[in-house]
C-alpha positions as CSV (number, residue, x, y, z in Angstrom):
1,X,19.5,10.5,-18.5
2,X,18.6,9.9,-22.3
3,X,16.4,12.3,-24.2
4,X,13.3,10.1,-23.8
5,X,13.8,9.8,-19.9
6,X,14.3,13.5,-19.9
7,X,11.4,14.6,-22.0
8,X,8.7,12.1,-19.7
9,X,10.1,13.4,-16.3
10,X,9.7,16.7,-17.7
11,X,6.1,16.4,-18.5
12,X,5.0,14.1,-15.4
13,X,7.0,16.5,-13.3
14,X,4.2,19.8,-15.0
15,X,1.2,17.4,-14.8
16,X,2.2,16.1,-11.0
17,X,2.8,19.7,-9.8
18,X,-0.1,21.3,-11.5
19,X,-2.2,18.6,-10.5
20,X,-0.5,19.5,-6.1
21,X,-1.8,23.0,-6.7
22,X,-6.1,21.6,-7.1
23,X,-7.8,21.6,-4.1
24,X,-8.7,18.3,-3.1
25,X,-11.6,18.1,-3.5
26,X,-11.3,19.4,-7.5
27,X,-8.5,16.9,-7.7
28,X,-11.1,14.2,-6.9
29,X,-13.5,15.3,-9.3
30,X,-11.0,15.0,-12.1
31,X,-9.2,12.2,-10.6
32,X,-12.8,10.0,-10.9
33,X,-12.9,10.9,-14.2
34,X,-9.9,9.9,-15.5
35,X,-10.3,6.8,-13.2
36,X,-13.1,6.0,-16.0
37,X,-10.7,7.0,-18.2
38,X,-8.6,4.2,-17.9
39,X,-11.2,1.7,-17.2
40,X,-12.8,2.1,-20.4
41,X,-9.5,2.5,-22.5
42,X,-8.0,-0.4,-21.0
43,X,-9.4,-3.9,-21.5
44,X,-6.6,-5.4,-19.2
45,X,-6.8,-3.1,-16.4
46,X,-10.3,-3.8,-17.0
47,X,-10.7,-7.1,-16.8
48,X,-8.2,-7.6,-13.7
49,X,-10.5,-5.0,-12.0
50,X,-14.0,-6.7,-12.5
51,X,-12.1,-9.9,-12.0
52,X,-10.2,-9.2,-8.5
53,X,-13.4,-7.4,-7.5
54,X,-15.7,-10.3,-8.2
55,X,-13.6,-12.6,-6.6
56,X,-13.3,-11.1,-3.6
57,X,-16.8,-9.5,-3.0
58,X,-18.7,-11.4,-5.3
59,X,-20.9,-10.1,-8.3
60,X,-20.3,-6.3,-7.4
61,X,-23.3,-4.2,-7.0
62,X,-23.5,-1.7,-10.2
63,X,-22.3,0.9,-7.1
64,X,-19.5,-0.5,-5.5
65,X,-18.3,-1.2,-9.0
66,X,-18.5,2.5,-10.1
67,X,-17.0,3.2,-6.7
68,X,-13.9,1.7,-7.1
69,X,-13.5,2.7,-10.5
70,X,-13.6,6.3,-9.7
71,X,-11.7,5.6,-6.4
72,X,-8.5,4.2,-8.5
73,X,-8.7,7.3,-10.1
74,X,-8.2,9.8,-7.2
75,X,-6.3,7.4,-5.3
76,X,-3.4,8.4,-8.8
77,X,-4.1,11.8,-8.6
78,X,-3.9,12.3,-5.2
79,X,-0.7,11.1,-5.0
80,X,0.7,14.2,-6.7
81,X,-1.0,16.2,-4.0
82,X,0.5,14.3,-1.1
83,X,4.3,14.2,-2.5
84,X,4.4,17.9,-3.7
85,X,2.3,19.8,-0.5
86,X,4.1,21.1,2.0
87,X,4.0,18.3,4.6
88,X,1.9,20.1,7.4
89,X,-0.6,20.9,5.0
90,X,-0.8,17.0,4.0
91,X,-1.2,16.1,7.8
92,X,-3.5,18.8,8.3
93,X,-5.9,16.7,5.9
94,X,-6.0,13.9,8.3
95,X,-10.1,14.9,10.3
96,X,-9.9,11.4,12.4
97,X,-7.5,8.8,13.9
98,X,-8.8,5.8,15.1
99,X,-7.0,2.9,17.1
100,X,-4.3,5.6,17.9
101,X,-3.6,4.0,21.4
102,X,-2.1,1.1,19.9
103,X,1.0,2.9,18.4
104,X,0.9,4.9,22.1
105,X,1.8,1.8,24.0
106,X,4.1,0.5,21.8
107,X,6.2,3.3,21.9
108,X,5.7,3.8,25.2
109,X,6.5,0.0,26.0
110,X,10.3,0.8,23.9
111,X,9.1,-1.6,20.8
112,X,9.5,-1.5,17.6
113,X,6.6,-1.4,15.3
114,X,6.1,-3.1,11.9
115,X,3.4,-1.0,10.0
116,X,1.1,-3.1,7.5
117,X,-0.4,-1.5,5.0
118,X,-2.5,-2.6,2.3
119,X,-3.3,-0.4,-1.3
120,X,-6.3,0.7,0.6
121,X,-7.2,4.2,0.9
122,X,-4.3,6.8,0.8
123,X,-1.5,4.2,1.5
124,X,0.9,7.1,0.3
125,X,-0.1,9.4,3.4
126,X,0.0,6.0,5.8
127,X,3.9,6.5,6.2
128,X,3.7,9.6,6.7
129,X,1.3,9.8,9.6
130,X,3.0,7.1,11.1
131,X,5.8,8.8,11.4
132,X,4.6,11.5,12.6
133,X,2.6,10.3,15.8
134,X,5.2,7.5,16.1
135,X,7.7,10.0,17.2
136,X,10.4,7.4,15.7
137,X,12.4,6.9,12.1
138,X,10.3,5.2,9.8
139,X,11.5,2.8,7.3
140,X,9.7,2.0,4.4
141,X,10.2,-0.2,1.4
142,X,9.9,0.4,-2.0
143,X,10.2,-0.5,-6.1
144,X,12.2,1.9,-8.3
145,X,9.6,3.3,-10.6
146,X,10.1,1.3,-14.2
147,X,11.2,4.6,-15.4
148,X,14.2,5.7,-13.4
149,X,13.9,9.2,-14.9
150,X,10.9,9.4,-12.2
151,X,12.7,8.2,-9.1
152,X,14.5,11.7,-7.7
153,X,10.5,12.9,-8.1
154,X,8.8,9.6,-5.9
155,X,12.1,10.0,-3.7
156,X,11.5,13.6,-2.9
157,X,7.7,13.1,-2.0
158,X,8.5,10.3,0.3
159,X,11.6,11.0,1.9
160,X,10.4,13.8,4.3
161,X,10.2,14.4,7.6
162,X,10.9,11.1,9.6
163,X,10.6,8.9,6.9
164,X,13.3,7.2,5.0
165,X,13.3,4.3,2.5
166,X,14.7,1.2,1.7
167,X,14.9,-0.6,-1.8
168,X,13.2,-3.8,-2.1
169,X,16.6,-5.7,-2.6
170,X,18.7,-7.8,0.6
171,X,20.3,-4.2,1.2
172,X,17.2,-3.0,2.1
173,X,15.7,-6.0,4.1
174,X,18.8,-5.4,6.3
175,X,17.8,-2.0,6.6
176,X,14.6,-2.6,7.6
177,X,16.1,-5.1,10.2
178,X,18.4,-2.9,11.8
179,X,15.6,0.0,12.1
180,X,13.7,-2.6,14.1
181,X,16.5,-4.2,16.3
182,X,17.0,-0.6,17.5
183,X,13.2,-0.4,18.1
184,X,12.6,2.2,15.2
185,X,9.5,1.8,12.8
186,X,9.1,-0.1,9.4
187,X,6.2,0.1,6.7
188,X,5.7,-2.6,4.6
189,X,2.8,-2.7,1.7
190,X,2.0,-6.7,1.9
191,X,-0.1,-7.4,-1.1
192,X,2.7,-6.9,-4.0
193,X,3.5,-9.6,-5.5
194,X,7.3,-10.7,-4.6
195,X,9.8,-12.4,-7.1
196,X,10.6,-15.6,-7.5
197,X,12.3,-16.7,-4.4
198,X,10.7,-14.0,-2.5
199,X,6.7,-15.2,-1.5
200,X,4.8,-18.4,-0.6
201,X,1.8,-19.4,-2.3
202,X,-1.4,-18.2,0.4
203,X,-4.8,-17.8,0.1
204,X,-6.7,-14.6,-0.9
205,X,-9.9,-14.0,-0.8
206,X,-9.9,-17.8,-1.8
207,X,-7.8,-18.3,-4.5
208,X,-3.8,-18.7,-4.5
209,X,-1.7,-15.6,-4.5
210,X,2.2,-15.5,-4.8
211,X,2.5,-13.6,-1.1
212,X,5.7,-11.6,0.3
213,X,7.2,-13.7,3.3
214,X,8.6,-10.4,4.7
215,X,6.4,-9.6,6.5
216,X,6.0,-12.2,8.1
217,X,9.7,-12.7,8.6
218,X,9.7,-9.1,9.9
219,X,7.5,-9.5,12.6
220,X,9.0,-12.0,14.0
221,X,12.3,-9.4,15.2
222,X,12.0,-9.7,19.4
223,X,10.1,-6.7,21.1
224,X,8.5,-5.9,17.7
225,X,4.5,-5.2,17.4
226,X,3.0,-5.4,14.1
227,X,0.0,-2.9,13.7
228,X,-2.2,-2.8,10.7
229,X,-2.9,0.9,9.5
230,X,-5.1,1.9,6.6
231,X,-6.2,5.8,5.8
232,X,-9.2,6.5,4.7
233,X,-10.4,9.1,1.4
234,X,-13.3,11.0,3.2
235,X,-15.9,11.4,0.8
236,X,-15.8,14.8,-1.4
237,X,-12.4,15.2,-0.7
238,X,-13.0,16.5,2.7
239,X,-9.7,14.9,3.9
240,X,-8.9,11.7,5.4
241,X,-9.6,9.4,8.4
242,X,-6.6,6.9,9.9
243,X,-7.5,3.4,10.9
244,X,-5.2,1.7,13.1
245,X,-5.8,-1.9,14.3
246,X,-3.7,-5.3,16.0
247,X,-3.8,-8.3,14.4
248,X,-6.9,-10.7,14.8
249,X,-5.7,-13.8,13.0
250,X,-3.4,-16.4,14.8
251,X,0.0,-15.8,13.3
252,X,1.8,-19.1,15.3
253,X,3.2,-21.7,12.7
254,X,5.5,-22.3,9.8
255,X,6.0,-19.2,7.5
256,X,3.2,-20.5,5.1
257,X,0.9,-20.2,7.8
258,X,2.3,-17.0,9.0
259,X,1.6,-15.3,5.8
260,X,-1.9,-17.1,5.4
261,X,-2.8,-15.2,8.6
262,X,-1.3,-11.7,7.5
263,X,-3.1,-12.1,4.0
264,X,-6.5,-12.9,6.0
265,X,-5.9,-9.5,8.1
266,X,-5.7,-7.7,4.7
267,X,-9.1,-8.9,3.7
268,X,-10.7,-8.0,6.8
269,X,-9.4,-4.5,6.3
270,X,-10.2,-4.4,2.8
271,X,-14.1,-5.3,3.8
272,X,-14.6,-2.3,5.8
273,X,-14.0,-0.1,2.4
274,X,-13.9,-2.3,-0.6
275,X,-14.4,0.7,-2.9
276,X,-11.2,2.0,-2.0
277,X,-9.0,-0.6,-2.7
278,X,-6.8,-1.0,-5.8
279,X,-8.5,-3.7,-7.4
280,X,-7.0,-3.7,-11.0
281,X,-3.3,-4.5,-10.0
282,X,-2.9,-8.0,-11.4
283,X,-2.6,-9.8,-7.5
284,X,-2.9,-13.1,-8.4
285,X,-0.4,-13.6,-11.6
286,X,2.4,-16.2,-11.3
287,X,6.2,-14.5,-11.3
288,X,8.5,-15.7,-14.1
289,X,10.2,-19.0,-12.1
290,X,7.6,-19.9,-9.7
291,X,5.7,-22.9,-9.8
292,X,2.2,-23.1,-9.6
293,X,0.3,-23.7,-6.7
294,X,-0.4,-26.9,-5.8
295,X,-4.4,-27.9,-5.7
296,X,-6.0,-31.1,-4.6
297,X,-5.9,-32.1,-8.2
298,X,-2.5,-31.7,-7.8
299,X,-1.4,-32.7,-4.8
300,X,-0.5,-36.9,-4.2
């Protein structure tokens, strides 16, 4: 580790803990502000905000665009508070589950489950709460952090209890594989945008977005059941609600198709709480290598 990676782990590592020892609900007050923060200091993360938002929900109502500004906010701060508490206390948070006999009768029924969730809500504390009604290893996959100096810190809040994780390379597909061929649990987060090689080109909210074919391919493992979970930020950080539900789109077809459907499922989840979803990653940019979409202007 080079000085530079040393010093920045050393300060994220004070911030991160000092910002696990706030109460939640003071950790959402600050986290809203510093969501503004950012808005207002960043005309990129700006503009992909209002952009994504707008495109998606149309011209956003002066509330639901101040909403998910502060809501991007606490969803970064509260991510300190989920990897550093001790991991009852995080569970403790959760007031409501809902759609819970889903994840029941698949277990009961000896299947595996694929987990989809969405950067909706607290999709850090989705693995974990999987994992620990599931009653069954979770798998979940994941990006190194850009810097690497940070990794034994993100590897330490995640890897607890149940839950292990797989890189986002082919030696962590085949981990994900193998958890569900022995009719363990995976978590995937769907709307990232995959490398070149890696995604089709699917519809969101109505315009093209380079989608992960995973998990598409993953659910497609016999005696598998794919479950969409979301958690929800309770208002004045008086803890969480889960939201489990099965798929309501028609998933039959080639792979295109397959991930058309799973991107549709995301939007319905994402209109029960647009506020809380993480509107300024740039979703619909085009990876280094891929080629555009093809339109009817350019289609013959």
């Amino acid at each position: 580790m080079n000085c530079l990676a040393r010093n920045i782990f050393m300060w994220v590592d004070f911030f991160s803990r000092l910002f696990a020892r706030l109460p939640l609900p003071w950790l959402y007050r600050l986290g809203g502000a510093g969501g503004w923060l950012v808005y207002l200091c960043s005309p990129t993360y700006r503009r992909h905000l209002r952009d994504n938002l707008t495109q998606a929900m149309g011209a956003p109502s002066r509330a639901l665009l101040n909403q998910a500004i502060a809501e991007a906010g606490r969803q970064a701060l509260e991510i300190c508070w989920i990897w550093l508490r001790p991991l009852d206390t995080v569970l403790a948070q959760v007031k409501a589950v809902y759609g819970l006999e889903y994840v029941e009768a698949a277990r009961r029924d000896g299947a595996g489950i694929l987990f989809v969730t969405p950067h909706l809500g607290c999709f850090e504390l989705a693995a974990h709460y999987c994992a620990h009604v599931g009653g069954a290893p979770l798998t979940v996959l994941y990006r190194p952090p850009r810097y690497r100096a940070l990794e034994p810190l993100m590897q330490a809040g995640r890897v607890r209890g149940s839950v292990k994780t797989a890189p986002a390379d082919l030696a962590g597909v085949k981990q994900l594989l193998k958890a569900l061929h022995a009719r363990d649990m995976v978590g995937i987060l769907p709307d990232q945008t995959p490398r070149a090689g890696e995604g089709v080109w699917a519809m969101f909210f109505g315009r093209p977005a380079w989608t992960m074919t995973l998990g598409a391919r993953l659910s497609e493992v016999r005696d598998t059941r794919t479950i969409y979970v979301w958690v929800e930020r309770l208002a004045r950080g008086q803890g969480y609600a889960v939201h489990y539900s099965l798929p309501t789109q028609d998933d039959e077809g080639d792979l295109a198709n397959r991930c058309a459907a799973m991107n549709l499922e995301i939007e319905r989840l994402i209109r029960q709480c647009p506020a809380q979803y993480l509107w300024g990653y740039h979703r619909y940019k085009r990876p280094r290598g891929v080629p555009a979409p093809e339109t009817k202007e350019t289609a013959t």
